[in-house]
Structures are given as C-alpha cells and as structure tokens.
N, C-alpha and C positions, 0 to 999 in steps of 0.2 A: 414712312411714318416714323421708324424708329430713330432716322439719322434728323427728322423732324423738330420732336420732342427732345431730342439729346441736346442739341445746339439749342432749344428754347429753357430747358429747363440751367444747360450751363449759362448761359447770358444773365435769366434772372438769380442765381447764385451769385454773379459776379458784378452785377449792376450795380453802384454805387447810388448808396440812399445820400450820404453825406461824409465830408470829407472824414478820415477817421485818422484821427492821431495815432505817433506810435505806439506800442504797449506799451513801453517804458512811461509813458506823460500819463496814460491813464492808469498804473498801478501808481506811482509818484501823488498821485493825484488823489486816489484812493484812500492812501495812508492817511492823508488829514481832513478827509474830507468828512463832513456832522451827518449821523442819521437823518436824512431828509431826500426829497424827492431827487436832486441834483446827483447823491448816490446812487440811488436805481439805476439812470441814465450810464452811469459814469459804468456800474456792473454792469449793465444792458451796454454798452457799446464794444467793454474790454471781452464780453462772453461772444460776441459779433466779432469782433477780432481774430478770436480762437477756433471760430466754428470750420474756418478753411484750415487750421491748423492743429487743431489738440479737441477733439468733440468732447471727449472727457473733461477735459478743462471749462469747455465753454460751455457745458449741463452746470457744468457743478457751480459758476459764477451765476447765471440765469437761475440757476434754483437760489441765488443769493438776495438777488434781484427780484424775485417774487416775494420771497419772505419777507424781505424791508417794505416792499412794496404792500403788505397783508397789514402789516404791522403801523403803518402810515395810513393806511385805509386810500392809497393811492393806485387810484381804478386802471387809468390806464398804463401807467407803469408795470401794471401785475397782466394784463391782459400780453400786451408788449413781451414778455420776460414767457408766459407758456405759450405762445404764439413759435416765438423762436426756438424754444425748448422741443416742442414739439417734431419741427423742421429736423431737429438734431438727433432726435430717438429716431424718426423716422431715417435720418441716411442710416444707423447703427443698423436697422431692419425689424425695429420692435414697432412692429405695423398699430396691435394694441393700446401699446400707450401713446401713441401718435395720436389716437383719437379722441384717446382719454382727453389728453392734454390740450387739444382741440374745442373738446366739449365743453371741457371747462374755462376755457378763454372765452368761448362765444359765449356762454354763462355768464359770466361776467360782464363782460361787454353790456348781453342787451340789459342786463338788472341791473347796472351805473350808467348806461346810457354813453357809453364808449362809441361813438357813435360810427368813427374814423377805423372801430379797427372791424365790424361787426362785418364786413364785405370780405375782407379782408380771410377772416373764420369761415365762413361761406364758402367761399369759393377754394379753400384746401381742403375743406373736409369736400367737396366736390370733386375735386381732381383725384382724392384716393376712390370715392365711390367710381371714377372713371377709370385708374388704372386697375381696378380689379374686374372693371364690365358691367358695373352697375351703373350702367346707363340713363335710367331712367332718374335712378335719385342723385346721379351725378347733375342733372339739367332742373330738380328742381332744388339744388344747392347754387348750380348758377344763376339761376333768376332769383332766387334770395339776395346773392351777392350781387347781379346789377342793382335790385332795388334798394339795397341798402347803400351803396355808394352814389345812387342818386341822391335817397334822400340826406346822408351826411355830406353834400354839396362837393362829394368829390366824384364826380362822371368819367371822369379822365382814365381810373383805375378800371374800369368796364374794357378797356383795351385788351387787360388779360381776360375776363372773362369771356370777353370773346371769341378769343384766340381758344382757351379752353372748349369753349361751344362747337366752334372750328373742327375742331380736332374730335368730336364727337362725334358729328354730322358725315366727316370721312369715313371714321369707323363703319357707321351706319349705313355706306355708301347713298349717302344725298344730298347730291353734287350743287341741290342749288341753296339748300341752306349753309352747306359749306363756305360757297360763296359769297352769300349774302352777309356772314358774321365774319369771314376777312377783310372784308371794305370797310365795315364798319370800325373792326379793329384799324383797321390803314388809316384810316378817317380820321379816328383821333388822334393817332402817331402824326398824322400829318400836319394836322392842327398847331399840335403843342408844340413839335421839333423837337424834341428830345430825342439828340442824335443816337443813341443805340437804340430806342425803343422802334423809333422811324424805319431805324437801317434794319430790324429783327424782321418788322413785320414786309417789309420792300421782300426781304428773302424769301418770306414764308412763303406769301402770295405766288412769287416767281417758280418757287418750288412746286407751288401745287397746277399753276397753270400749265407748267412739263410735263408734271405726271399726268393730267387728265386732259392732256393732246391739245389744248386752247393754243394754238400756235401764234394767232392774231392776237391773243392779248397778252401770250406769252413776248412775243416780240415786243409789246410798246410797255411791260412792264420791268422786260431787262434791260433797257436802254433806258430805262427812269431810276433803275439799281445803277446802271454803272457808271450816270452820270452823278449820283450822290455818291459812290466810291470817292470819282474823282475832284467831287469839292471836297474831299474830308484830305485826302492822299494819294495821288496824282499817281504815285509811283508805283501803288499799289495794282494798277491794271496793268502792270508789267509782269508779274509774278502768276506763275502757274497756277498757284494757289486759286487766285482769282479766278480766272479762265473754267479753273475744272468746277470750281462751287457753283454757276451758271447754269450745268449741265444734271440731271437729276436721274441718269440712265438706273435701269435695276441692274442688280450688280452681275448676273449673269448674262445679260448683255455684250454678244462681242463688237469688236471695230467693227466690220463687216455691216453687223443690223443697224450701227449707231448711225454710218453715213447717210442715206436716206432722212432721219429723222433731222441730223443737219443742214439738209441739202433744202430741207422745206422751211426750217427757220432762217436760213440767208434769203429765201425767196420771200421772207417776210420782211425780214430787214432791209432789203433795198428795195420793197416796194414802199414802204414808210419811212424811208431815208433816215436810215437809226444808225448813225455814222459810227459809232463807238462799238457799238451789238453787231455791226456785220465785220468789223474788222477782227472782234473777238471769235466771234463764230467759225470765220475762216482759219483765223491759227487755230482752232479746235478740229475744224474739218482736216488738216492736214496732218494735223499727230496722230486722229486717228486712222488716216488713211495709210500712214505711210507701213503701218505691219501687214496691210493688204497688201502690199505691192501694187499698188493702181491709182497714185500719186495724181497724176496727174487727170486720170479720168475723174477720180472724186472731186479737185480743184474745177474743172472745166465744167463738168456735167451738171450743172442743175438750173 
C-alpha cells in the first residue's frame, strides 16, 4: 500500500494541468500586468511553479492571488488560489490549516457556484479524513466529490476518486469493492487516453492483482501494461527498472519463495500467449534464481 500511494500521490504532483512558462515570463509578466482576473491566474500559476521549488515562496504568491481575487469578487480564482494553498501547508505538515483552508475553498465554491472546483474540495478533504483512518467520513467526502463532478459535467475527474475509494476498500480488506472501483477508475483512464493517467491506473491495477494472488488476471493485465510501455518507449522494456516494477513481492520476501510465485505466472503467460509478459517474467525468473544456485532447475521446472 505504502509504495502504492507514494507513486500515486508523486504522479498527481507532477502531472501536468498545462504548459507552464518560465518563472522568468511569468514574473516579467507580472510587473505590468492591471489588477484584474488575468493577475490572479498569472499569481496562481508563478505560486504553481514554486510549489516544487520554494513552498514559502509559493504560500506567500497564492495568498496574493486570493486577495486580488477577494478584492475582484473573483470566485473562482480565490477558491483556485486556497485549494493550492492548502496542498502547500499541508506538505509543510500544518495538518490544521490544511483543512481550514479546505473548508474555506469548498465554502466558497458551493456559495458562488464554483461548480468545477467543488469535487475537486471534496475529495481532499476526503483523502486526509482517509490518511488519518477516518474511514467512514473519508467515503462520505467521496461520494460528495463523485456527485459533484457529475453534476459540474466533468465525470472524467471521478477517476481519482475512485482510485481514492480503491485504496480504502483495501484498507478495509474488501477485495470486491476494491476491485469494483479500479475498473471503474481504468475505464475512464481508458476512455479519455491521457497517457499518464491511463499508464497510473494500468500500474495500480497490475499491482493489486500480485498482491492478492489474481494470477489470471494478473497475467492478461501485465501484458496490457507492457504493451502501452512499448507504444510510449520501446526501449524502456529493456531496463531493469521496468522488469522489477512488474513484480510486487513484500519486501521480506526471499529469491527462494519468489520462484514458485514466478513459476505460476509464466504458466499464465504461455497459456494466453502474452508474448512480451513471458519473456519479461523469465529474465525475472532467472535473476532471482541465480543466488539460489539452481539456475537452471528454476528455468526448466515449471
């Protein structure tokens, strides 16, 4: 779970809303730019800049960016500006005004009818009710945020909440709603094509069908991962990197226990002729056989 969340939460960090200029075009930019809504954006993008780089920096533009935005009576620019804000206190670790600042954005939202961002509030103030085990008000934060991205005609955004949901349903060990809301998240991802959202959820899935022994649908859903590796970047299924992210052992796991667990997913893959998945499987079979010393029994034997 934890290497789970770690890769999902770094992706949506780093996932690209829109092309973002240098800092230099957007402080240039700044300087002559008129008190008006195109400022906020321009504050709200340069504090988005900062946020991987200077969090102090990128509070203190964002708090710039709301107050123009209060000051303009420009709803969603100000909802936008403590949305982010919030993001920001929260990596600092001031759990507190994460929420504050939460509260107050979704406040805002549903009382200007911010329609786009109100799922959006929902489903973070969800995700902290989750990472502290509040479980139950985590799931009625996400059924807020589905129904609210339904009704702002954006559906599409329900991808993470489900993925959220997902990751709840595990916690709770219940294997079939788990399952249920990563298709659903897949579904969309699959729909749209947005290749990192697609490639995220291809992982997740593939990750959870290892962990909870699905070998059948683990084999035809790693051969669907590593044939969109190979339309992105060919050269990538060359690299170790690749090979070991496939595999989801616990970490005290030695070579030894892993073979067998190997030895049953190649019997999947060459009975569904998953040409790419058995040939990966096998260089895995053999690195980790080779500190057993029994190379070639573990190659032979299955």
């Amino acid at each position: 779970m934890g290497k789970w969340l770690t890769l999902f939460c770094l992706a949506a960090i780093l996932r690209p809303t829109a092309a973002q200029p240098p800092a230099d075009s957007l402080i240039n930019a700044l300087r002559t730019a008129k008190e008006d809504t195109a400022k906020v954006w321009l504050l709200h993008d340069l504090g988005r800049y900062y946020s991987l780089r200077n969090i102090d920096s990128s509070i203190l533009l964002l708090k710039q960016a709301d107050a123009l935005s209060q000051r303009l009576a420009f709803y969603p620019g100000k909802v936008a500006s403590l949305h982010r804000m919030a993001s920001m206190v929260g990596i600092k670790g001031d759990a507190a005004e994460e929420i504050r600042l939460l509260r107050d954005a979704l406040a805002t939202a549903l009382k200007h009818r911010v329609s786009n961002w109100q799922g959006r509030c929902y489903k973070r103030i969800g995700d902290i009710h989750r990472q502290n085990l509040r479980t139950d008000s985590a799931l009625i934060y996400y059924n807020l945020a589905e129904k609210a991205n339904i009704a702002a005609g954006i559906p599409y955004y329900n991808w993470l909440v489900f993925m959220e949901k997902a990751l709840v349903f595990e916690e709770q060990k219940q294997p079939e709603k788990t399952g249920q809301y990563l298709k659903q998240a897949l579904a969309l991802t699959e729909e749209r094509q947005i290749r990192m959202d697609y490639g995220l959820m291809l992982f997740q899935i593939t990750s959870w069908y290892f962990r909870t022994g699905q070998w059948e649908q683990y084999a035809k859903i790693s051969e669907r991962y590593l044939k969109f590796i190979e339309a992105g970047d060919k050269k990538a299924l060359a690299g170790d990197g690749t090979h070991a992210m496939l595999y989801f052992f616990d970490e005290a796991a030695t070579p030894a226990s892993k073979i067998p667990v190997l030895k049953t997913i190649i019997r999947q893959h060459e009975a569904q002729g998953n040409r790419l998945s058995l040939a990966n499987a096998c260089k895995v079979l053999g690195d980790f056989a080779q500190p057993t010393g029994d190379l070639g029994g573990a190659l032979t034997a299955y």
